[in-house]
N, C-alpha and C positions, 0 to 999 in steps of 0.2 A: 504494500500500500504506500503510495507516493503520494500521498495529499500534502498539500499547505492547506494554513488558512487564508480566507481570501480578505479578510478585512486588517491584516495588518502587512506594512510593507519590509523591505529588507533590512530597514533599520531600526525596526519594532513597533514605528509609530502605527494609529490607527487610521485607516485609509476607507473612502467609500469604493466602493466597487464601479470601474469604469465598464458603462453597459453601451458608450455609444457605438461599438463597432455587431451589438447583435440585433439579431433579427427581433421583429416584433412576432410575438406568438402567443396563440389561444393556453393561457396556465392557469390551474386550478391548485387549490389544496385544501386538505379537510384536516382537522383537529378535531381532540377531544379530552375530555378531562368531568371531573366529577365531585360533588360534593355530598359527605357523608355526613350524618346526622345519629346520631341517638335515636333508639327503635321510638322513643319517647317522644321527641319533639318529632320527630320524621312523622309519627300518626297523629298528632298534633297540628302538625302542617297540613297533611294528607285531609285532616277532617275535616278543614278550614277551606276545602280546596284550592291550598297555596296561596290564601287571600292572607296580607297582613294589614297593620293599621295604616303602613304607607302604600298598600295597593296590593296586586298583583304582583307578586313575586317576579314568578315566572315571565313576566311579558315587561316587568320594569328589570330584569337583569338581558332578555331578550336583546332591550333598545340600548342598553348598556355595553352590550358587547358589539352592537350595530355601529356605535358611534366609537367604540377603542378601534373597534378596523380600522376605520375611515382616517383615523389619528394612531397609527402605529407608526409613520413618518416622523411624527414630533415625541413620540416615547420613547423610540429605538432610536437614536445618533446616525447611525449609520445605515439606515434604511431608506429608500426611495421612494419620493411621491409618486405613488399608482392609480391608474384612474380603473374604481375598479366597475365591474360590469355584473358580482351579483356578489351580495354578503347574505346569507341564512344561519339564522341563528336555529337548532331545536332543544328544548329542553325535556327531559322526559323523568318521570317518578321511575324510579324501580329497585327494589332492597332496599330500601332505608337509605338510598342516594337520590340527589337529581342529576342524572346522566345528561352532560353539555357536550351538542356537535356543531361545530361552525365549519360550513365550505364558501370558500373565496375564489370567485373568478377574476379573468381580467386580461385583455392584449397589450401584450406591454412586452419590454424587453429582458423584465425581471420576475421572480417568482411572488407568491405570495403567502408563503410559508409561516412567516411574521405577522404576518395579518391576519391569520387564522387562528395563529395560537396565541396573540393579543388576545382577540375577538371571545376566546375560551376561557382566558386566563379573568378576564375583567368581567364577564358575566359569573363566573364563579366569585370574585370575589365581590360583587352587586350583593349575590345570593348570599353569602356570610354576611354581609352588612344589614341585612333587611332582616337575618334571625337568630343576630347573637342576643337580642334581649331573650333569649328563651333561654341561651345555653354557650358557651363560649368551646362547650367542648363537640364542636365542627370541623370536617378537615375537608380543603381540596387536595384532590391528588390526582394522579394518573393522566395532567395532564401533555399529550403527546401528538407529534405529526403520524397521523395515519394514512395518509398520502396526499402526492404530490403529481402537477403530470404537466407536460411541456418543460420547453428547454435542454439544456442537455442532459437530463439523468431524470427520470421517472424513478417512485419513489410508491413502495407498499408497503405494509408494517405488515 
């Protein structure tokens, strides 16, 4: 294995990744990741149907992770303004978690790797904000790229 990293140069400094000499191409990527709960507050939530005193759970961490996409340029340093072409957020109950999928489109000269797993990372952490008054003892985890596609290296977990 012969890899570098691409974002620092031969003198260690941190560099953006020069994209003007590729091609514009159809890239997608999906993440995911998940937040657990206590059997307790999770059927607690569940009863409520995800309803808290500051709304919908589920559909206020949705638009949460809709708008860290869109803003993964100004979080990430070294990340690239994308113009992207679809962000979906789903969130779903199951075991005592709420299972987070975000897939990122976009023709652009770059991927959107980053912008998926923003998009995963900040609707989980929406969803801890909205129900530590119950319980602080909540965890996300598992959140990861589960594929990637255009550019040079296509990418499945």
């Amino acid at each position: 294995m012969n890899k570098e990293l691409s974002h620092i140069d031969a003198s260690g400094n941190a560099v953006m990744v020069d994209v003007s000499n590729k091609k514009v191409t159809s890239r997608s990527a999906i993440a995911s990741g998940r937040v657990e709960f206590p059997s307790a507050v999770f059927d607690t939530l569940a009863a409520q149907d995800f309803l808290g005193k500051k709304g919908s759970i589920i559909q206020t961490a949705v638009i949460a992770g809709i708008q860290a996409v869109k803003k993964t340029s100004e979080l990430i340093p070294l990340c690239h303004q994308i113009n992207l072409s679809k962000v979906q957020i789903d969130i779903h109950p199951h075991n005592n978690n709420l299972e987070i999928r975000c897939t990122v489109k976009c023709n652009e000269k770059t991927g959107v790797e980053m912008e998926a797993l923003t998009g995963v990372s900040i609707s989980a952490l929406t969803i801890y904000d909205m129900c530590k008054a119950l319980s602080h003892d909540i965890s996300i985890t598992n959140i990861q790229l589960e594929e990637k596609t255009g550019g040079k290296n296509d990418y499945r977990s």
